[in-house]
N, C-alpha and C positions, 0 to 999 in steps of 0.2 A: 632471578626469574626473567625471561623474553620480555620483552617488551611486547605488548599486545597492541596490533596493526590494524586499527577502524579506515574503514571509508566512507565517507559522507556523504548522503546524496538530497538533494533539496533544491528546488531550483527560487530558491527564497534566498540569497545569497547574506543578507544579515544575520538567519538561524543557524547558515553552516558556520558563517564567523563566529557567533555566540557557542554552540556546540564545539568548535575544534578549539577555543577558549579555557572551558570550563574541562574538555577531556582533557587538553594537554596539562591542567594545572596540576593531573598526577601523575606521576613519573615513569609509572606500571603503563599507562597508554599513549599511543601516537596514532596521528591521524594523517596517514600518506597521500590521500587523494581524495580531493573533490569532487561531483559532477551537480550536475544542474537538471541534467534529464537522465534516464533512462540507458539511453543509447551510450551517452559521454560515460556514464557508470561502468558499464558491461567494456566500453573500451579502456577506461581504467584499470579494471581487473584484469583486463589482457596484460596488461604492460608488468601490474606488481600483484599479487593476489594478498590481500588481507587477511586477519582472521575474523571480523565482522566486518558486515554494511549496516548502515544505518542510515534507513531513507525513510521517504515521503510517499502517502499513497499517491497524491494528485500532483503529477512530474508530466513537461509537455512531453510529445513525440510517448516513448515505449513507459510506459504508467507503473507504477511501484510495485504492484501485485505482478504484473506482466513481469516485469524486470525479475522480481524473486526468484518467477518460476527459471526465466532462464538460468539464472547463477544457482539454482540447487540444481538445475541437467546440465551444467557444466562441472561446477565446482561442490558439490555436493557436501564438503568440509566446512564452508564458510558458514560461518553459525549471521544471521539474518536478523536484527531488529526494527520493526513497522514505527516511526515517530511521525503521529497523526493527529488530527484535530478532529478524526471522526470517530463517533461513537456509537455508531448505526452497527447494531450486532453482526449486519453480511456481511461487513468489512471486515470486519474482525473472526468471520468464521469462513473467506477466502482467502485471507491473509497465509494462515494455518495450511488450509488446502493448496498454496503453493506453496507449502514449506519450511515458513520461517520459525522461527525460535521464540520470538517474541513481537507484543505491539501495548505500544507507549502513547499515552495521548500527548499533546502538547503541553496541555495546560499544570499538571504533572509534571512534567520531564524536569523542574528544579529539583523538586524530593527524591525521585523514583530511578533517574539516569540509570546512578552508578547502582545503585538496586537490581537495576533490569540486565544489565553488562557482566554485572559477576554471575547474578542467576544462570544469565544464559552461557557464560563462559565457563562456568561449573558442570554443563549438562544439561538444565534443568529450563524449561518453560517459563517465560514473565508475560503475565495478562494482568494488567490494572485492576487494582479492588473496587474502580468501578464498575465492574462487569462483576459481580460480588454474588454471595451464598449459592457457590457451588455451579451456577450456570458457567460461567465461564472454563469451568474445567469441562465440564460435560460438553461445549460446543468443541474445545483441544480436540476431546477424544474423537468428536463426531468429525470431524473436519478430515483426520487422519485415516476417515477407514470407515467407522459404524455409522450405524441409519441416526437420521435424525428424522424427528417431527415434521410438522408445517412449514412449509417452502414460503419463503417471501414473493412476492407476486411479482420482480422484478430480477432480474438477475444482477449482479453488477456490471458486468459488462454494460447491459440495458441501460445502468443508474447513471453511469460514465458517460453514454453516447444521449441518453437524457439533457444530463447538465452544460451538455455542448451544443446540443440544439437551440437551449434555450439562452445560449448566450449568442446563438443566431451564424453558428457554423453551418454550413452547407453539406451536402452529404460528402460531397470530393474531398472537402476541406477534412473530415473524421475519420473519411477511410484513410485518407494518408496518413494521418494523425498514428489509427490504429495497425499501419500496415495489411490494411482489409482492402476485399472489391468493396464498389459502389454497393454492389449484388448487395452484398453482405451488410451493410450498411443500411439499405434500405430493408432489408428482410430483418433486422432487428427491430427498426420503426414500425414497420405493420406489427410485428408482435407485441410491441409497446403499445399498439393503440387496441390492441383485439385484450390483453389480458385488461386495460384500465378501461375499456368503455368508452373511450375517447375516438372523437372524430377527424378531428382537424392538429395543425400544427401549435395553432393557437391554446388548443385545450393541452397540449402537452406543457406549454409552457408555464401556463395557469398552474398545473398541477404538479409543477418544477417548484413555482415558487410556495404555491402551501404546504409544499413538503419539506422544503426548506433547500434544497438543491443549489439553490442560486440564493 
């Protein structure tokens, strides 16, 4: 059988060590290329195309969801695994909505890897049986196509440009970040503050940290 070609993406340079570690210890996988962000990914891909990624939602510059979407409207074959520390269900039902195959918490990923890597190299969808009785398949379904319920009050986009405020980014500093205008940057903030009731920057930040953002 092929050797099965992963690429890594984490800008936690210890996890991709620990991860290209534990994949190479089987002989079925090899892991051709590293990146750290986003951007370094999508130009790794250029050079050799793999048959999984497996990345990180929170990656500086182009962000793990952003990144999916690009590599499934270029490469459309590349089957895509989410390895994350978040457990916030819109992450896990945007993930899907750009694409991927699968998402993997962190805390996890001893037991569940090589679980998640054949699932998804079979075909077949891998969502953590934390996300358990049935919800988890039903957000799959909903992500890809059918209606879902009650909207979160935040989009992730919002939740993203949230957690950056409140580590005391500037708006120039997120649009670059995000390859956005200012415009754009700013018109998410007022919407952050019209949908939470909040008035100030300070109250965004407050409401960063009781929600656990930061």
């Amino acid at each position: 059988m092929r050797t099965y070609r992963i690429t890594l993406a984490d800008d936690h340079i210890l996890i991709r060590e620990g991860l290209k570690r534990v994949i190479e210890g089987k002989s079925a996988f090899k892991v051709i290329s590293e990146a750290s962000d986003g951007l370094e990914l999508i130009n790794n891909i250029r050079k050799e195309v793999p048959d999984m990624v497996i990345l990180d939602i929170a990656m500086p510059r182009l962000r793990g969801i952003e990144a999916a979407r690009e590599i499934k409207g270029r490469w459309p074959k590349i089957k895509i695994l989410i390895l994350t520390m978040h457990k916030d269900k819109e992450y896990l039902d945007q993930a899907f909505k750009a694409g991927v195959e699968g998402y993997l918490l962190k805390d996890a990923a001893n037991k569940e890897l090589f679980l998640a890597i054949e699932k998804i190299r079979s075909g077949k969808v891998y969502i953590p049986p934390f996300f358990s009785n049935g919800v988890a398949d039903e957000w799959a379904m909903g992500s890809r196509g059918q209606k879902r319920g009650k909207k979160e009050k935040l989009t992730i986009r919002e939740k993203e440009i949230l957690k950056l405020v409140s580590e005391g980014k500037k708006n120039k500093e997120i649009a670059t970040l995000f390859y956005l205008s200012v415009r754009t940057i700013e018109h998410h903030r007022e919407n952050m503050m019209r949908k939470l009731g909040l008035k100030t920057t300070a109250d965004l930040v407050k409401y960063a940290i009781r929600m656990g953002y930061i």
